[in-house]
DRENDO-1510 file (C-alpha; in Angstrom, 1 decimal, always signed):
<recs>
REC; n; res; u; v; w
REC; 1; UNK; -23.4; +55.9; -7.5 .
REC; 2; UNK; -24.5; +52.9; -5.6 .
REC; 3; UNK; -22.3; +52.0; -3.0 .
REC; 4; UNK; -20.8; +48.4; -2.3 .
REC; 5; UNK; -20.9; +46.4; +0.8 .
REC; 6; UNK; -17.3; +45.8; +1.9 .
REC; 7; UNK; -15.8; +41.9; +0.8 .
REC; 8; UNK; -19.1; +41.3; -1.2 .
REC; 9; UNK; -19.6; +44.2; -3.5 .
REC; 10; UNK; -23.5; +43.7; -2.9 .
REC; 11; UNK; -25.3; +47.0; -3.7 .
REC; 12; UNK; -26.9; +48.5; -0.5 .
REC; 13; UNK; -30.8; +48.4; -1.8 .
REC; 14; UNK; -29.6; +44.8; -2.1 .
REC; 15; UNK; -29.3; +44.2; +0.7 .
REC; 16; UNK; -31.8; +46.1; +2.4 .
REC; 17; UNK; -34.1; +43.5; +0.6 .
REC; 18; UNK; -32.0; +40.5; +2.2 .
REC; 19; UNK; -32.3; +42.1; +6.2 .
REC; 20; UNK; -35.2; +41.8; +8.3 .
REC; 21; UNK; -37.5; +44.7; +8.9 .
REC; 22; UNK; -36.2; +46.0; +12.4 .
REC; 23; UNK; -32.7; +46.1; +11.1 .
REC; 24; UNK; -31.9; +47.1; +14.7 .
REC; 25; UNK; -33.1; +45.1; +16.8 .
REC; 26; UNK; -31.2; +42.4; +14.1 .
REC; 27; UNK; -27.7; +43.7; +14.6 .
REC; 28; UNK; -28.0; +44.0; +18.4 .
REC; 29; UNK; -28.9; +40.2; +18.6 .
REC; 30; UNK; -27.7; +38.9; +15.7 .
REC; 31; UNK; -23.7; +40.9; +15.2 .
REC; 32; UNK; -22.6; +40.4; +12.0 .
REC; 33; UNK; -19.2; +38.4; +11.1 .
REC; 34; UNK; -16.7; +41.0; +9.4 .
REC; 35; UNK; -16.8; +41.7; +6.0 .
REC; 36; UNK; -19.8; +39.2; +5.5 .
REC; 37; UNK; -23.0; +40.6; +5.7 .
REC; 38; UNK; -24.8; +37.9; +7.5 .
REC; 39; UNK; -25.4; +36.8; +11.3 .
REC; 40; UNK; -22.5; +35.1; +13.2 .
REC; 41; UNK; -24.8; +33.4; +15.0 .
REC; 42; UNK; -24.7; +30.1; +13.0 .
REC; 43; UNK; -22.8; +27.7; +15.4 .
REC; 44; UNK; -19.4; +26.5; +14.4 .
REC; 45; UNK; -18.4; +23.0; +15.0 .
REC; 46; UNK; -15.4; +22.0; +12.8 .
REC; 47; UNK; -12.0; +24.0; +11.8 .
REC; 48; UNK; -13.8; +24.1; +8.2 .
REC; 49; UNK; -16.6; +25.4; +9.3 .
REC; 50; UNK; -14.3; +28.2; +11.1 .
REC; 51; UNK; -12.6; +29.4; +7.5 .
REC; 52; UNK; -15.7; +29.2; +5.7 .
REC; 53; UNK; -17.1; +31.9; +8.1 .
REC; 54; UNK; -13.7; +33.8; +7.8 .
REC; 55; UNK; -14.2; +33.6; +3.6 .
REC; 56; UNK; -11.4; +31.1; +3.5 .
REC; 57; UNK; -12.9; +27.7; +2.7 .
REC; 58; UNK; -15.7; +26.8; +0.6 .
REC; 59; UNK; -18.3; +24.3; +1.3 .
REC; 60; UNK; -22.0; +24.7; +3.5 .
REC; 61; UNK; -20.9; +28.1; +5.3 .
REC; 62; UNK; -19.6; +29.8; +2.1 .
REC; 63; UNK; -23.1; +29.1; +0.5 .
REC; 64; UNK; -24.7; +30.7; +3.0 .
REC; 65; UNK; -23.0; +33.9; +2.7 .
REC; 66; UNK; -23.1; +34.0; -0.8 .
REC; 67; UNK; -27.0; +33.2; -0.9 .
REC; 68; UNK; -28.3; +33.8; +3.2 .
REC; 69; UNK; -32.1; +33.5; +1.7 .
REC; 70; UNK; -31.8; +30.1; +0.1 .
REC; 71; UNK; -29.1; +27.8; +2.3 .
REC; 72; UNK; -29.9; +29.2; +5.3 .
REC; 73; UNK; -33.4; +28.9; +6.9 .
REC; 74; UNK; -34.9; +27.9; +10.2 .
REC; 75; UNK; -35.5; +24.4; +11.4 .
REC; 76; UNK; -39.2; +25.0; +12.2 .
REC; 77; UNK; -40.1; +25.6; +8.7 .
REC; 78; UNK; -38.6; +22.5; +7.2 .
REC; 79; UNK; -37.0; +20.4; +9.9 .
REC; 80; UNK; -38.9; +17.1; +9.4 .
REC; 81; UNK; -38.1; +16.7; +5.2 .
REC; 82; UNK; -34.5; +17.8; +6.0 .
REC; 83; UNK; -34.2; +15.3; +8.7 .
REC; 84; UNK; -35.3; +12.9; +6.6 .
REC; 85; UNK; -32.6; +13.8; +3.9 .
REC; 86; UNK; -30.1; +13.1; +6.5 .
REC; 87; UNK; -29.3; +16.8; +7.3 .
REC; 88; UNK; -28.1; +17.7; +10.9 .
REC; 89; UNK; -30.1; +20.1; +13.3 .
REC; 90; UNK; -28.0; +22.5; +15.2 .
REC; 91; UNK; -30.3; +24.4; +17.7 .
REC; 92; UNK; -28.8; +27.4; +19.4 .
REC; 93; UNK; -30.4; +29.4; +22.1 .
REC; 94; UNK; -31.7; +32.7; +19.9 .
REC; 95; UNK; -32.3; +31.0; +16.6 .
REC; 96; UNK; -32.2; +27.5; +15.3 .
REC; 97; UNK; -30.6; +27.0; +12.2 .
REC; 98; UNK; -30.1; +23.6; +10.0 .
REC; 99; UNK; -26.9; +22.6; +8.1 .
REC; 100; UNK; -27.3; +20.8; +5.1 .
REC; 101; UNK; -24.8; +18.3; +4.2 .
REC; 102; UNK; -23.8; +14.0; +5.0 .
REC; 103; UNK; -25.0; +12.5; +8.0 .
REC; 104; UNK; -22.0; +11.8; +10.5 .
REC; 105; UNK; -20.6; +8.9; +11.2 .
REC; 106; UNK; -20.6; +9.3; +14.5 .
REC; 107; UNK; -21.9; +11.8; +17.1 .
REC; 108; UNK; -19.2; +13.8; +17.1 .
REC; 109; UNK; -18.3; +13.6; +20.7 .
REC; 110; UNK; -16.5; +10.4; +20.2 .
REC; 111; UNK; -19.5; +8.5; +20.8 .
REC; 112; UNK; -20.5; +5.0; +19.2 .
REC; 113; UNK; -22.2; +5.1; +16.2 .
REC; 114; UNK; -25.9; +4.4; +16.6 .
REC; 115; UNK; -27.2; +0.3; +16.5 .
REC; 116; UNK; -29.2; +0.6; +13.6 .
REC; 117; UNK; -26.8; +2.3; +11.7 .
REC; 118; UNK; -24.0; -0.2; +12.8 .
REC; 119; UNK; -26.7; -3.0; +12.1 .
REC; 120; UNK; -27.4; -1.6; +8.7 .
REC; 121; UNK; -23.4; -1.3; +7.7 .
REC; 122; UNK; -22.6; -4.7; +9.3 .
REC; 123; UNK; -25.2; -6.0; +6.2 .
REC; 124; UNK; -23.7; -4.9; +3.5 .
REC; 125; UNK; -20.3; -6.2; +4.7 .
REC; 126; UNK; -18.5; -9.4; +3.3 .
REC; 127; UNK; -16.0; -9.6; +5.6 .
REC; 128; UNK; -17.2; -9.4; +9.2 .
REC; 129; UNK; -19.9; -9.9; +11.6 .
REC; 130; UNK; -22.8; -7.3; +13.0 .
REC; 131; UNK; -20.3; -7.3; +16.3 .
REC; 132; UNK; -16.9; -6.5; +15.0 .
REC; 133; UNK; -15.8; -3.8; +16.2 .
REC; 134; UNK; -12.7; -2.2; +17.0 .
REC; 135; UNK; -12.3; -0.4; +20.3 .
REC; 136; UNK; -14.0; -0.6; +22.9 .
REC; 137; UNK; -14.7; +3.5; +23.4 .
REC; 138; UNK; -15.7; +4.4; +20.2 .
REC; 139; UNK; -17.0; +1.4; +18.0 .
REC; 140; UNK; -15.9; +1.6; +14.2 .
REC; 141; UNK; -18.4; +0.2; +11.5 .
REC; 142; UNK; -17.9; -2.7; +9.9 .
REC; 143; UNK; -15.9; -2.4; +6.4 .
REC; 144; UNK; -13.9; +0.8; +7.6 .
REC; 145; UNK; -10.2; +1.1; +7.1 .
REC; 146; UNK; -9.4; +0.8; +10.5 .
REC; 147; UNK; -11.3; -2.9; +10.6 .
REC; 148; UNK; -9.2; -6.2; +10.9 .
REC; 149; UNK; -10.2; -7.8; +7.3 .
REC; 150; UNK; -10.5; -5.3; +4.5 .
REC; 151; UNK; -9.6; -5.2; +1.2 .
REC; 152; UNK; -6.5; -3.0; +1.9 .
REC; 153; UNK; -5.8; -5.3; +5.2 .
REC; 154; UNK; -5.7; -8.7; +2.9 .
REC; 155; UNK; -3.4; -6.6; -0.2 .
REC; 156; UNK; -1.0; -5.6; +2.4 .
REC; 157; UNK; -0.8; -9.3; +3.6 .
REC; 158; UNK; -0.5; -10.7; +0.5 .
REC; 159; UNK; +2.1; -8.3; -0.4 .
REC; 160; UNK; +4.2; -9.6; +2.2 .
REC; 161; UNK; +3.9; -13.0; +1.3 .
REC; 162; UNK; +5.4; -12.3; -1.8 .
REC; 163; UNK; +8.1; -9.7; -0.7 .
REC; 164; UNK; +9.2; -12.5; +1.9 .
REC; 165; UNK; +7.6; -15.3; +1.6 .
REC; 166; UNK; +4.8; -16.7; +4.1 .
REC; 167; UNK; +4.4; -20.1; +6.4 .
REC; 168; UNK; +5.3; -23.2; +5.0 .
REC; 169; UNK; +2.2; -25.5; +3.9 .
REC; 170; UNK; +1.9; -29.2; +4.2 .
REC; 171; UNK; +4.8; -30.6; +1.7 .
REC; 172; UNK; +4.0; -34.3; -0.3 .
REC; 173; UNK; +5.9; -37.2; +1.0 .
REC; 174; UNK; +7.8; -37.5; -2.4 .
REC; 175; UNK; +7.8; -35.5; -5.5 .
REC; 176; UNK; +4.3; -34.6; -7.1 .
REC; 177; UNK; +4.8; -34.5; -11.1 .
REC; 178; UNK; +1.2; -32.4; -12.4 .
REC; 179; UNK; +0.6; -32.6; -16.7 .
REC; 180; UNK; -1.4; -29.5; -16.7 .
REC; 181; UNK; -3.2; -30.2; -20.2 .
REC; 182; UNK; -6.3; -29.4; -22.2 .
REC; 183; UNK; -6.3; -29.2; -25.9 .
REC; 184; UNK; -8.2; -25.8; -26.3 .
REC; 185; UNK; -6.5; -22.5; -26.7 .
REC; 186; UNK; -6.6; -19.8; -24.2 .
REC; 187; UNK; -7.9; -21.9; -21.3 .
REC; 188; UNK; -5.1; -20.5; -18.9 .
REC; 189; UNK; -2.8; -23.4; -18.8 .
REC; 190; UNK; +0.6; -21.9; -18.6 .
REC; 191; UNK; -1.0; -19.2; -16.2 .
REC; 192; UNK; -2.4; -22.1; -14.0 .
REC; 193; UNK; +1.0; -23.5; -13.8 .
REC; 194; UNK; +3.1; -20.5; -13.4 .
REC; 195; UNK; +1.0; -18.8; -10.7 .
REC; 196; UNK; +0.7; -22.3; -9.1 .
REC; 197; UNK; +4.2; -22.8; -9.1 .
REC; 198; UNK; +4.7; -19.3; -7.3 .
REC; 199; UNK; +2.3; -19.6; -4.9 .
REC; 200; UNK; +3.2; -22.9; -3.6 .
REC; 201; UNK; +7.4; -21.6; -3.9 .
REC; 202; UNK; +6.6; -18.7; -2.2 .
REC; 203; UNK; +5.4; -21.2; +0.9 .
REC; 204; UNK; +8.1; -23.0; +1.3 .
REC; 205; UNK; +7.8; -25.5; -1.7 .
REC; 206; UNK; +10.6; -26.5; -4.1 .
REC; 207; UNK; +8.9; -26.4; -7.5 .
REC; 208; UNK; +10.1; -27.1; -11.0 .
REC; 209; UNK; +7.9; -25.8; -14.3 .
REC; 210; UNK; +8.9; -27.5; -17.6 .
REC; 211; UNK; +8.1; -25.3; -20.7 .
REC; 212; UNK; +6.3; -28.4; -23.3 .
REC; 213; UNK; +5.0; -25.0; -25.6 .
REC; 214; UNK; +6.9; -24.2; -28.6 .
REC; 215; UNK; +5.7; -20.7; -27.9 .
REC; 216; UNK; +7.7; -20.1; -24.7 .
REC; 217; UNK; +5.1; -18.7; -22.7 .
REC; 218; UNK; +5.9; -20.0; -19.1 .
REC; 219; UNK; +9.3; -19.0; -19.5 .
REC; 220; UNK; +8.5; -15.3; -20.9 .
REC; 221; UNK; +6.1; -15.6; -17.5 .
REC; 222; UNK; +9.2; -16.7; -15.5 .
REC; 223; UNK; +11.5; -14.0; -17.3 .
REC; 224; UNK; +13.8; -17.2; -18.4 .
REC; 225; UNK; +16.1; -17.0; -21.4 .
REC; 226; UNK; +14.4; -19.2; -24.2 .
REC; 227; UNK; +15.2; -17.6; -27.7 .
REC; 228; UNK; +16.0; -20.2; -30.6 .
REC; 229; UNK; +19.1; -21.5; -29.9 .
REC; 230; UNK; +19.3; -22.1; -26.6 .
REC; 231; UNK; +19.6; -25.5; -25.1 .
REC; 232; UNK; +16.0; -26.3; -24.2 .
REC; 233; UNK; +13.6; -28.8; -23.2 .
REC; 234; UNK; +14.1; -29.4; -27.1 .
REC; 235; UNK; +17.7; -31.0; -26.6 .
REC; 236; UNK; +16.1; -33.3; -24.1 .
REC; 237; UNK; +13.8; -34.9; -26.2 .
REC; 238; UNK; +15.6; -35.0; -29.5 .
REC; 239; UNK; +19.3; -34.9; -28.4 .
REC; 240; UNK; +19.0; -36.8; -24.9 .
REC; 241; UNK; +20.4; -34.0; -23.1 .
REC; 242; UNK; +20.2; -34.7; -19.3 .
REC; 243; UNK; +17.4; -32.5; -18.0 .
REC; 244; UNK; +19.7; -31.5; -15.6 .
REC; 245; UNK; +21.6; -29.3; -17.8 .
REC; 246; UNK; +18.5; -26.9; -18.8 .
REC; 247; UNK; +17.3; -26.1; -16.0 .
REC; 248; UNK; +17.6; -22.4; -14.2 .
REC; 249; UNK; +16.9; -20.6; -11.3 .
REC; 250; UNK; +13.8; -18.0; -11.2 .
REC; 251; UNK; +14.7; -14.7; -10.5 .
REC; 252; UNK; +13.0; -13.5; -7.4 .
REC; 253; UNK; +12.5; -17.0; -5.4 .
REC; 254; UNK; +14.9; -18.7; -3.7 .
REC; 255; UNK; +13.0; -22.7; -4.8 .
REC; 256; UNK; +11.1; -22.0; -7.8 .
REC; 257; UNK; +13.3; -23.4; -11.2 .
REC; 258; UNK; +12.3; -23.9; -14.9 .
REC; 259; UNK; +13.6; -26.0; -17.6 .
REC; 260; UNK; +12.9; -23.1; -20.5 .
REC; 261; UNK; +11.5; -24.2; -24.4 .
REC; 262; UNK; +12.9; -22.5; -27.3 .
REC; 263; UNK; +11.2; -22.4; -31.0 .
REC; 264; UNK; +12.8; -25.6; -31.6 .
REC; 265; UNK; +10.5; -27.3; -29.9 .
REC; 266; UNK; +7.8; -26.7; -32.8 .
REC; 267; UNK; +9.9; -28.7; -35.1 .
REC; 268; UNK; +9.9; -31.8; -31.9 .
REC; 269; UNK; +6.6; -32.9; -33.2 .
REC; 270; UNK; +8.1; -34.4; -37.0 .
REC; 271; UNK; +11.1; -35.3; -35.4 .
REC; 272; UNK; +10.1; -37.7; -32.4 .
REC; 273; UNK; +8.2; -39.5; -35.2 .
REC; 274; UNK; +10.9; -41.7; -36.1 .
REC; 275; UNK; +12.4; -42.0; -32.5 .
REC; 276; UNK; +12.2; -45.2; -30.6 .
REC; 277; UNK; +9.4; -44.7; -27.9 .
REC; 278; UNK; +8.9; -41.7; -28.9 .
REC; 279; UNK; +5.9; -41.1; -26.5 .
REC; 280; UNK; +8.3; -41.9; -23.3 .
REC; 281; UNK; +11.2; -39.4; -23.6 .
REC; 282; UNK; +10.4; -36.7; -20.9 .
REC; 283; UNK; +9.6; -39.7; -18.8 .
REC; 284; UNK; +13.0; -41.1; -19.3 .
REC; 285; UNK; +14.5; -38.0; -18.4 .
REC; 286; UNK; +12.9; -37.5; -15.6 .
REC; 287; UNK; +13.7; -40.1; -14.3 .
REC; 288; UNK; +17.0; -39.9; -14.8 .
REC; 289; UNK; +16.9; -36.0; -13.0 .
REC; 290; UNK; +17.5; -36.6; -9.1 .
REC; 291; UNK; +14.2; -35.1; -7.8 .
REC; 292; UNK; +14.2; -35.8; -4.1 .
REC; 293; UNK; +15.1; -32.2; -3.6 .
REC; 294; UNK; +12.0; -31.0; -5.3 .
REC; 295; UNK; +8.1; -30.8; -4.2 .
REC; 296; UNK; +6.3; -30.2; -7.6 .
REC; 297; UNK; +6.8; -30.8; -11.1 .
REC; 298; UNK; +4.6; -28.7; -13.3 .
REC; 299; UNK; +4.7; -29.9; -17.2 .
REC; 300; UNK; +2.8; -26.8; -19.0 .
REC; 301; UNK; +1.2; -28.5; -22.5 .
REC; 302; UNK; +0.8; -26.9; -26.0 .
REC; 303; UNK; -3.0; -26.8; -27.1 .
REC; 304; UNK; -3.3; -29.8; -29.0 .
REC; 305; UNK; -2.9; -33.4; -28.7 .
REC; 306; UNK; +0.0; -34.3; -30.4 .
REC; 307; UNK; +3.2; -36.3; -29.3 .
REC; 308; UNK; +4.6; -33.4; -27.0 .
REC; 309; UNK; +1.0; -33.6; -24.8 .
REC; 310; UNK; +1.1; -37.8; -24.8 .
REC; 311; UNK; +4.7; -37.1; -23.7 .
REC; 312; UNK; +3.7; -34.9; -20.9 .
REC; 313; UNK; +0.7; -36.9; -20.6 .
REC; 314; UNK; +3.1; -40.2; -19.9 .
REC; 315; UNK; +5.7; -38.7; -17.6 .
REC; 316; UNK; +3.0; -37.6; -15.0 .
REC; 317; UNK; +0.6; -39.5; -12.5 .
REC; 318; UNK; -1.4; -36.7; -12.1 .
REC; 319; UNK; -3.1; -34.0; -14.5 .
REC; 320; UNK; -4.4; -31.2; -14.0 .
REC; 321; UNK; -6.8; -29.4; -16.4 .
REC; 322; UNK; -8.2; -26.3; -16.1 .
REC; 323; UNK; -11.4; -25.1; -17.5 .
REC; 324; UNK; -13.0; -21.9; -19.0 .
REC; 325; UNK; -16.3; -21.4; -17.7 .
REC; 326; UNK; -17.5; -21.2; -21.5 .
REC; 327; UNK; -19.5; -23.2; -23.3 .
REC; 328; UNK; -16.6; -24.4; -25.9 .
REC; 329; UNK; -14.4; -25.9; -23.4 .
REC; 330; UNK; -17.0; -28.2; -22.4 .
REC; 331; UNK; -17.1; -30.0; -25.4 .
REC; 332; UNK; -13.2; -30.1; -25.8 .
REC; 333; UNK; -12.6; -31.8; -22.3 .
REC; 334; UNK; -14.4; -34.8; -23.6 .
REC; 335; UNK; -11.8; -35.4; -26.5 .
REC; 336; UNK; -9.1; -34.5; -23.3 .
REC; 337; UNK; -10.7; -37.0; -21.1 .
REC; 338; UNK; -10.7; -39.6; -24.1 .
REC; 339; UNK; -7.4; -39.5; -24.9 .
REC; 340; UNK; -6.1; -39.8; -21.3 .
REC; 341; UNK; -8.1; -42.8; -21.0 .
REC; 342; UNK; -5.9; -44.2; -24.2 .
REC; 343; UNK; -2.7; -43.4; -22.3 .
REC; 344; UNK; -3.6; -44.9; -19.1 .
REC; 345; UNK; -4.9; -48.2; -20.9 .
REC; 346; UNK; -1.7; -48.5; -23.0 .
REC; 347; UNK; +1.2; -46.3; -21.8 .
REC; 348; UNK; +0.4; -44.9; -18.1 .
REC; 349; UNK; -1.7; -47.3; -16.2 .
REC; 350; UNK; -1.0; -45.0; -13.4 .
REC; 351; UNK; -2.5; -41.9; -14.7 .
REC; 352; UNK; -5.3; -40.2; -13.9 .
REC; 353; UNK; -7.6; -36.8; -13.7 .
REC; 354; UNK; -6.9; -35.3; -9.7 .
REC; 355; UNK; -7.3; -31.8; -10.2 .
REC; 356; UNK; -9.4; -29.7; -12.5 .
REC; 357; UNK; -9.6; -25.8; -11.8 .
REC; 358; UNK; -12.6; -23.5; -13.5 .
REC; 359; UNK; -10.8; -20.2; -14.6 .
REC; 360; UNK; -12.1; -17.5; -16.4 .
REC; 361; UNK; -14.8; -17.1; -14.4 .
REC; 362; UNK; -17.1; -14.1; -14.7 .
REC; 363; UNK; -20.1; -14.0; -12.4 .
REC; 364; UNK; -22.4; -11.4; -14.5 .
REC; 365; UNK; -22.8; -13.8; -16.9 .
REC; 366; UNK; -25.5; -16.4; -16.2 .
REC; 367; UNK; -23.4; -19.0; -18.7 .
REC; 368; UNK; -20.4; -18.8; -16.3 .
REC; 369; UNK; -22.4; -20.4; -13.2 .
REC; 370; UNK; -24.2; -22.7; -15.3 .
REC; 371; UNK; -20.6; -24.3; -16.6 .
REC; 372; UNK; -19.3; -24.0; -13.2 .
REC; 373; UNK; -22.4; -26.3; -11.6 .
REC; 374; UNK; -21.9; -28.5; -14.3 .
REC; 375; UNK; -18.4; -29.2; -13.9 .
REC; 376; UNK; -18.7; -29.8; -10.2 .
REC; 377; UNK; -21.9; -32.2; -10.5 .
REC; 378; UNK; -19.7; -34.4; -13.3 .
REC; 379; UNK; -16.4; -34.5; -11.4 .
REC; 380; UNK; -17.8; -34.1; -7.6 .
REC; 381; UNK; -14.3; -33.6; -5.2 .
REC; 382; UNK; -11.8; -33.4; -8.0 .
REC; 383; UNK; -12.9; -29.9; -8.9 .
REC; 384; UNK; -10.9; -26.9; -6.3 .
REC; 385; UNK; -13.4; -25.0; -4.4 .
REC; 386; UNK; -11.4; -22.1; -5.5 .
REC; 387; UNK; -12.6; -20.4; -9.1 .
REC; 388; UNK; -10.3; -18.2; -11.3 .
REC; 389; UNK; -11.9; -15.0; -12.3 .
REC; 390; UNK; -11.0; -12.7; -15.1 .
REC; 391; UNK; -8.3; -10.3; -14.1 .
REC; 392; UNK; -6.4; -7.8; -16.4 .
REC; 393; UNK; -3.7; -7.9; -13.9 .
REC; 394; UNK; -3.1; -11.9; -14.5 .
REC; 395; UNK; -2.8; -11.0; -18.4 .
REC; 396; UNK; -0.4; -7.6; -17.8 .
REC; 397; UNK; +1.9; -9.8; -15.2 .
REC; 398; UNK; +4.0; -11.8; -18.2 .
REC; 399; UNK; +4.7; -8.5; -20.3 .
REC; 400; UNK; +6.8; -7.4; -17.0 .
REC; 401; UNK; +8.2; -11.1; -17.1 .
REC; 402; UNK; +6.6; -12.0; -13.4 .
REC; 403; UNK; +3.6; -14.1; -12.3 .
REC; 404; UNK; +1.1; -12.3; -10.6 .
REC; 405; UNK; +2.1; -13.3; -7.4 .
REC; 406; UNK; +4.8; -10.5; -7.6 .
REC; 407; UNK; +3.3; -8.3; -9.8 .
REC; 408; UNK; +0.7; -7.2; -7.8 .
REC; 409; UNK; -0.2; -9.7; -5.3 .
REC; 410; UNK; -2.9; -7.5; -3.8 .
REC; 411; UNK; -5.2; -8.6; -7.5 .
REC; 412; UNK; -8.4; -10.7; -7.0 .
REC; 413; UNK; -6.5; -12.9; -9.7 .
REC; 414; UNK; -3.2; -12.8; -7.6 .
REC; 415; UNK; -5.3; -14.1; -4.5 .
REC; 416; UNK; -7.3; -16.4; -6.0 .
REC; 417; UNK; -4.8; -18.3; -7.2 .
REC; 418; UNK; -3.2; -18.1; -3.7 .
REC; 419; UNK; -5.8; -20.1; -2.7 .
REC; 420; UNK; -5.8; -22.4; -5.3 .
REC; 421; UNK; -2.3; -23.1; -4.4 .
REC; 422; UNK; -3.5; -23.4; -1.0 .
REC; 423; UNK; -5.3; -26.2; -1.7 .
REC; 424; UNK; -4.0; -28.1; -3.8 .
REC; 425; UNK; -1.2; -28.2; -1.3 .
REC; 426; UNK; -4.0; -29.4; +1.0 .
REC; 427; UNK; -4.4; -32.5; -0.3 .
REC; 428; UNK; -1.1; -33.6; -0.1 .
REC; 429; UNK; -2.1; -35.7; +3.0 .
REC; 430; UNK; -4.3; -38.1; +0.8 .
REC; 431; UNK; -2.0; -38.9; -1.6 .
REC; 432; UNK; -0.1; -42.2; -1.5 .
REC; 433; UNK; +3.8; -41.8; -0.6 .
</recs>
């Protein structure tokens, strides 16, 4: 009966097969680690390395005891093409061995990482320079967690800004009412103006978003009571209600409002018909509401171009109309940009186009730039430098009755239209009082 080595259960002819010729002169240079069967000699830098060779851990060591002929072999024979894989030469006095596995990071005596390798990493990076480093003793590559400006670095800080607010930005010298319109579906209107509206009220802006959609959807965003019912932005057109007494408090910010719209509102459209100046109401209400304590008025449209829009369309200076970076919405904005004309030559001389935003934007698709370039050739400064990507996170945010500013603000959608926000804010400085 054959007998078994000890902690391997190798057969003994086995591993007569596996030991060099002088066995001998093998075990008095070469002791062998307890209960392994193979040389101790392999040199042991790291506490993983230490259980491996104990038969604790798994990994480079445990390899090599399970097969000694195939993981380990000496450097001489194949040094250069595993060098050139990126494994690491130990060389020891008797015997030199090679450990397979990543190259380090750094040269594991706290050294700095080598130029060309910091060179190489700085390249690849976004965010920072070839020189960014940060401490002086042991450099850090650029893009590692421990950098000033990573991903994690800007979630965390937008995170804040949303748990407690961030610095104020530049506030307009009187109230800024914004019609954020465009006829076409699914554009992102009422997520343009409730993220706006977040981001500018998280920043130390008092901001008011009136629901104009029968459907709701800015105040579902805004987790604001708007079933039918309800006094609503209906009752204000139709009933004269003072705006006044619709409006409520957002949840969550301490200067962000909204005047809610109920189903009711879908029945607004026959109903204004008859009315005298019937395309004036919401501009006769506001200006009967007292807005010197606010910053912004967002009016969020339905898709079409019916009296509600020419409503919204007359009450505001200023629209605002974001585009998808699709081929579709191109050819809607021209019926858009018609009809605002007809309002500013007979209802609204003081209207006009001061902000469009491109959202939807997704830069795989050769379409999406080419929408993008045109937009900004047409309409030159009035299109925001920042662009709206796709973002499941914008589209999950209502369902929890949030923007996205709060839902996750660390989202490339969250941040983007942080920015937006940002600038739009920015231009507060050339506007007239």
């Amino acid at each position: 009966m054959t007998s078994s080595t000890q902690g391997l259960g190798w057969p003994e002819r086995a591993l007569r097969r596996l030991r060099p010729r002088n066995a001998a002169a093998s075990r008095q240079s070469e002791p062998e680690a307890p209960g392994l069967g193979w040389p101790a000699a392999r040199k042991i830098d790291s506490p993983g390395d230490a259980q491996a060779a104990a038969g604790l851990g798994s990994g480079t060591a445990t390899k090599a005891a399970r097969q000694p002929g195939r993981d380990r072999r000496r450097a001489d024979a194949g040094e250069p093409a595993l060098a050139a894989a990126g494994a690491r030469v130990v060389r020891g006095p008797a015997d030199s061995e090679v450990e397979v596995g990543e190259p380090p990071v750094g040269d594991g005596d706290g050294g700095a990482v080598p130029e060309r390798v910091r060179q190489a990493l700085a390249g690849v990076s976004r965010e920072t320079g070839p020189g960014d480093v940060i401490a002086p003793e042991r450099e850090v590559p650029v893009g590692y967690p421990g950098s000033a400006d990573t991903p994690i670095a800007r979630a965390a800080r937008a995170a804040v800004v949303a748990r407690s607010g961030g610095e104020s930005w530049q506030q307009p010298a009187s109230c800024r009412v914004i019609t954020i319109a465009n006829q076409k579906g699914g554009v992102g209107k009422t997520t343009t103006a409730v993220n706006l509206a977040a981001g500018l009220a998280m920043h130390g802006s008092r901001v008011l978003v009136v629901d104009l959609d029968p459907q709701g959807n800015a105040s579902t965003a805004l987790d604001i009571e708007h079933h039918s019912g309800i006094t609503s932005v209906y009752d204000v057109l139709v009933e004269d209600r003072p705006l006044s007494e619709i409006i409520r408090p957002v949840s969550g910010f301490g200067s962000l409002y909204c005047a809610p719209a109920a189903i009711d509102l879908a029945g607004a459209e026959i109903e204004l018909v008859p009315l005298v100046a019937r395309e004036s109401r919401l501009a006769r209400s506001l200006a009967a509401y007292d807005s010197s304590d606010l910053d912004y008025i967002f009016i969020d449209c339905p898709p079409s171009l019916g009296l509600l829009t020419v409503n919204a369309l007359v009450a505001a200076p200023e629209v605002l109309i974001p585009i998808q970076c699709e081929y579709y919405a191109l050819e809607g904005l021209e019926q858009l940009l018609r009809t605002i004309e007809l309002v500013r030559s007979h209802l609204n001389p003081a209207l006009s186009v001061t902000t469009i935003l491109l959202t939807m934007y997704d830069g795989r698709t050769r379409l999406a730039s080419q929408v993008a370039d045109e937009v900004r050739e047409h309409f030159g400064a009035v299109v925001l430098d920042s662009v709206i990507p796709r973002s499941v996170r914008v589209s999950e945010a209502p369902s929890y009755g949030q923007s996205v500013m709060t839902y996750d603000p660390g989202s490339s959608g969250a941040q983007a239209y942080m920015e937006a926000a940002r600038e739009l804010s920015g231009r507060n400085a050339a506007l007239p009082a």
